[in-house]
C-alpha positions as CSV (number, residue, x, y, z in Angstrom):
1,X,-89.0,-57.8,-56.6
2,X,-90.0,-59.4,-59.9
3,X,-93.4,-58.4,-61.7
4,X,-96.0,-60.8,-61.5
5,X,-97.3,-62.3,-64.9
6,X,-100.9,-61.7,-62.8
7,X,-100.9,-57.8,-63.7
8,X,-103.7,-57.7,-61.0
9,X,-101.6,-59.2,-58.1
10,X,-98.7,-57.1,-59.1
11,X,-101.1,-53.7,-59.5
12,X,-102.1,-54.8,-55.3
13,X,-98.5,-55.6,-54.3
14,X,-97.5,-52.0,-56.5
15,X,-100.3,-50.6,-54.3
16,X,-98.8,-51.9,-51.2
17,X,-95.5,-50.7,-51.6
18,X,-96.9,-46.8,-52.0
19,X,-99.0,-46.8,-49.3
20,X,-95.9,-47.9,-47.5
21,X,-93.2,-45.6,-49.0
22,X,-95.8,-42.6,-48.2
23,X,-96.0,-43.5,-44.8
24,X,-92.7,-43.7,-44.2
25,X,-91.8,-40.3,-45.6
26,X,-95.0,-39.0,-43.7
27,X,-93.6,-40.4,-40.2
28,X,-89.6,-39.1,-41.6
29,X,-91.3,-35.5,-41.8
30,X,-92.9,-35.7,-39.0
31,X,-89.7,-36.6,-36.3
32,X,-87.6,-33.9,-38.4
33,X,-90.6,-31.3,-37.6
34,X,-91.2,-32.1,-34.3
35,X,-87.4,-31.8,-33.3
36,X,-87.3,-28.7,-35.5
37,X,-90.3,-26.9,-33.5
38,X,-88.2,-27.7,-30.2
39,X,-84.7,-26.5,-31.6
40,X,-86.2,-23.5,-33.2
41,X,-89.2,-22.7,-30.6
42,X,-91.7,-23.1,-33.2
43,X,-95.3,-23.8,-31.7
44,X,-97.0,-23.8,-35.0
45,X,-94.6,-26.5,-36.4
46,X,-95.6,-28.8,-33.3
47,X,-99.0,-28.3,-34.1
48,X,-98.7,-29.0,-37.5
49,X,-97.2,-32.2,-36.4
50,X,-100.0,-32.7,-34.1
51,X,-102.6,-32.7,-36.3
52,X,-101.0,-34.9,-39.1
53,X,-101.5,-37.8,-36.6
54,X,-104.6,-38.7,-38.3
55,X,-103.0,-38.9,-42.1
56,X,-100.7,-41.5,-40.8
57,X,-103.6,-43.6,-38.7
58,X,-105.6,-43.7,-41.7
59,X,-102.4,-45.1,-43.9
60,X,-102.4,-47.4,-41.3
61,X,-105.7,-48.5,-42.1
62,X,-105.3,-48.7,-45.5
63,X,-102.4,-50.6,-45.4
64,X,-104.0,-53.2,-43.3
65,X,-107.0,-53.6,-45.2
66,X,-104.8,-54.0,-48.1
67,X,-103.0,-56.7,-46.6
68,X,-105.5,-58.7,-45.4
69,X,-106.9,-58.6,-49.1
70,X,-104.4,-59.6,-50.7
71,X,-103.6,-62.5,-48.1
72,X,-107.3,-63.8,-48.9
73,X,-108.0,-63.2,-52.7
74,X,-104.1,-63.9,-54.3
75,X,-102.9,-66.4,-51.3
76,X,-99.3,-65.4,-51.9
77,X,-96.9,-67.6,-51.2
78,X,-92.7,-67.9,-50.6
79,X,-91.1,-64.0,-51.2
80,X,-94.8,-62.5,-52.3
81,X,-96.1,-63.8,-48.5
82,X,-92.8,-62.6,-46.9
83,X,-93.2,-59.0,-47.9
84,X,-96.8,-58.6,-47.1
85,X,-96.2,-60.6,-43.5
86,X,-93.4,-57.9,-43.5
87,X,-95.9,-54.5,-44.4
88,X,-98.2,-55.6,-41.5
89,X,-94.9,-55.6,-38.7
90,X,-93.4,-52.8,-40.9
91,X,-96.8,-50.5,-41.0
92,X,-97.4,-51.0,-36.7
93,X,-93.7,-49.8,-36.4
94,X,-94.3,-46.6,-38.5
95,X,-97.6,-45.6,-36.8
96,X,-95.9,-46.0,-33.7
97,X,-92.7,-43.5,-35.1
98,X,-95.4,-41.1,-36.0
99,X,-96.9,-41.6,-32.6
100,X,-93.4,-40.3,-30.8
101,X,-92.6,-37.3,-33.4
102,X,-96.5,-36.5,-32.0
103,X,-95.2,-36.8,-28.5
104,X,-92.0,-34.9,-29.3
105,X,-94.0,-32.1,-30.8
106,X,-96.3,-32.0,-27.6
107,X,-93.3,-31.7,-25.6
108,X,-92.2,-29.0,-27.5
109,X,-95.2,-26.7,-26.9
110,X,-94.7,-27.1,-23.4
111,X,-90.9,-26.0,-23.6
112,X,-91.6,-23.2,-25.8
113,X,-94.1,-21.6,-23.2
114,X,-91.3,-21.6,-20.4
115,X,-88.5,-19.2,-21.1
116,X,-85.5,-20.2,-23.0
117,X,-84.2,-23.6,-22.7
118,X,-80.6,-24.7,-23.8
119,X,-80.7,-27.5,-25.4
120,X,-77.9,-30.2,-24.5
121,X,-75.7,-30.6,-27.2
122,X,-76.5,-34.1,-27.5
123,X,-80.1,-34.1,-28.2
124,X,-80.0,-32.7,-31.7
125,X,-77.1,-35.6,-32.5
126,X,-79.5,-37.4,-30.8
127,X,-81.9,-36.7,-33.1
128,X,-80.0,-37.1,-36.2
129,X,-79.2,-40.1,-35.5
130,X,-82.8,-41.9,-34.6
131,X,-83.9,-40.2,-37.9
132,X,-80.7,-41.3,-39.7
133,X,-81.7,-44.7,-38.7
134,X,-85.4,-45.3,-39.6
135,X,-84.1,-43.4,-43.1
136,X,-82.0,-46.3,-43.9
137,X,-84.0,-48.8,-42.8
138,X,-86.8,-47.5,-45.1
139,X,-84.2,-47.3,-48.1
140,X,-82.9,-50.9,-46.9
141,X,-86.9,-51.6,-47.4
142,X,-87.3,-50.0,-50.9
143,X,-84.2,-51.6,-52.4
144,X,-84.7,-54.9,-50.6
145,X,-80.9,-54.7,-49.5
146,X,-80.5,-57.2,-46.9
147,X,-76.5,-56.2,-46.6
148,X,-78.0,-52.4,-45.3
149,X,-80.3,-53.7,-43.3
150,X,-78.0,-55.8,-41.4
151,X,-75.5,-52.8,-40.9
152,X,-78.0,-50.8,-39.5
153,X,-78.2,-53.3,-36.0
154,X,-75.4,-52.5,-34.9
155,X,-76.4,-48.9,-34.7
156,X,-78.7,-48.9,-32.2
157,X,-76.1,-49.2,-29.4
158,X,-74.8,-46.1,-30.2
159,X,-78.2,-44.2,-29.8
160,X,-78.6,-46.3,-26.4
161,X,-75.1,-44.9,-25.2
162,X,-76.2,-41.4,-26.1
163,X,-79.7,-41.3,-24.8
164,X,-78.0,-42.5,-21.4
165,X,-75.4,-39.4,-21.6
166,X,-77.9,-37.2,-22.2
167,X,-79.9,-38.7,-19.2
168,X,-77.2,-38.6,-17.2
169,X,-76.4,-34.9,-17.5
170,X,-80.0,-33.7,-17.4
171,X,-80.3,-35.6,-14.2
172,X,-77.8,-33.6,-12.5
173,X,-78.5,-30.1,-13.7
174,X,-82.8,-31.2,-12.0
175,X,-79.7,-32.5,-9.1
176,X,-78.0,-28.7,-9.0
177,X,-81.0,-26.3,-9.7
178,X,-84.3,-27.4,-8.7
179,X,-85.9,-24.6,-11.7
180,X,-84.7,-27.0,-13.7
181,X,-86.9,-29.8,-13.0
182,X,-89.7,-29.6,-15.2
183,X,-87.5,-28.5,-18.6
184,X,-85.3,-31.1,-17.8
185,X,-87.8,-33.7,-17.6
186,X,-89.0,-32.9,-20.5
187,X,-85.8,-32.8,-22.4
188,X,-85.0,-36.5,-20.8
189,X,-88.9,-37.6,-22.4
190,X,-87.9,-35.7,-25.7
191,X,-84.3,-37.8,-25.6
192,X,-86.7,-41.3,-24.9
193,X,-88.9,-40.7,-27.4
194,X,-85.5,-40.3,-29.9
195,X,-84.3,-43.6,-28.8
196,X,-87.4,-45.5,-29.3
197,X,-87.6,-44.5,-32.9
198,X,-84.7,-45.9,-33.2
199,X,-85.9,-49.3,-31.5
200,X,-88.7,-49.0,-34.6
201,X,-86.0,-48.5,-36.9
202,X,-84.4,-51.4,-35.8
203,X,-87.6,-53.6,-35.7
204,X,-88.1,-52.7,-39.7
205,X,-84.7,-53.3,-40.6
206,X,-84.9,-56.8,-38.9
207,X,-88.2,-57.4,-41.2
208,X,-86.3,-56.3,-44.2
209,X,-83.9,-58.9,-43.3
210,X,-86.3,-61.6,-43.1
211,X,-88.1,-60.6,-46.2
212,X,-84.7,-60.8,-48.2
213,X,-83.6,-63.8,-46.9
214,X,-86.4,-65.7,-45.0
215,X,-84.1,-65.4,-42.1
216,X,-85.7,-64.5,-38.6
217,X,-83.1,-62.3,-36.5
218,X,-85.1,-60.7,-34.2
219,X,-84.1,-61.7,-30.4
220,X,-80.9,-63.7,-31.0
221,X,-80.4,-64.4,-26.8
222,X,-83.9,-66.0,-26.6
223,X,-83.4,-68.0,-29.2
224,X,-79.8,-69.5,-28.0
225,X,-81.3,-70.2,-24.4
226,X,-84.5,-71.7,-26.9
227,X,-81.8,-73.9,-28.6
228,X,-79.3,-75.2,-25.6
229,X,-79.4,-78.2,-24.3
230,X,-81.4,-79.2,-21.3
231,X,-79.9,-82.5,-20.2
């Protein structure tokens, strides 16, 4: 984006863009370390995870608070007012990633007290992928590269097609061995968890879409039915 002649608006909007960029790479840590402390049965990991909840609440916070001054003191108008309405839907999607890579990490401690698990060979692609995702969405973000961000909507089918797989086969090993039940459920919630971040990876690149280009994409069926004729 262009600087601002008003060094103080552009010192806020600077301000802005840190507080998301640190966020993001907070919440990026925090799904690699979460699946990390299931793959390699490390308790302490999820814990760390666990406990960095807070960090990325507060950035929240700050974010917010930084939005809604800006909104009131600079009154921002045309691509100034689409990136800031974009940091308030952008921020809500992050502290809900770090929310799962929490959940993941929670799940992990419980797998790691039961004996050895085997991990389909689909989670971890699972995994790289959901993170892959919210990556480039975030860089689609810093560069303000509406072309990226479009590419990326397309991807989430694929996660959607693996996290039914991976359902799929979990469901029949709980089918064929009753011990499997509770690592199995846990696995399919670890898998879920996966594929929602990439639903929230999604959700930001549509934002950086509409920052870009003013152009809403979000829910293209709802708005055909919104537009058809009713005559």
């Amino acid at each position: 984006m262009p600087a601002h002649t008003d060094r103080a608006f552009e010192k806020d909007l600077q301000a802005l863009r840190d507080k998301l960029l640190a966020m993001g790479a907070r919440v990026e840590a925090m799904i690699a370390d979460g699946v990390s402390s299931l793959t390699e049965r490390d308790t302490a990991r999820a814990r760390s995870v666990i406990g960095q909840d807070g960090e990325v609440n507060r950035l929240e916070v700050e974010v917010d608070d930084l939005c809604r001054r800006i909104l009131a003191l600079r009154q921002p108008a045309a691509s100034d007012l689409r990136f800031i309405t974009t940091a308030l839907k952008i921020v809500t999607d992050l502290e809900r990633v770090g929310d799962l890579a929490v959940n993941i990490a929670e799940r992990a401690i419980d797998l790691n007290d039961t004996s050895v698990t085997p991990l389909s060979g689909d989670l971890p692609q699972l995994a790289r992928l959901a993170q892959a995702q919210l990556k480039d969405a975030l860089d689609a973000f810093v560069a303000g590269d509406a072309d990226k961000a479009q590419a990326l909507l397309g991807r989430d089918e694929l996660l959607d097609a693996l996290f039914l797989k991976l359902f799929n086969d979990l469901l029949q090993r709980m089918m064929e061995d009753s011990k499997w039940v509770r690592r199995a459920t846990s696995l399919v919630f670890v898998a879920k968890h996966l594929e929602r971040i990439g639903d929230h990876a999604t959700n930001v690149a549509e934002m950086v879409i509409y920052m870009v280009r003013g152009t809403d994409v979000r829910h293209p069926l709802s708005r055909e039915l919104h537009r058809a004729p009713t005559g």
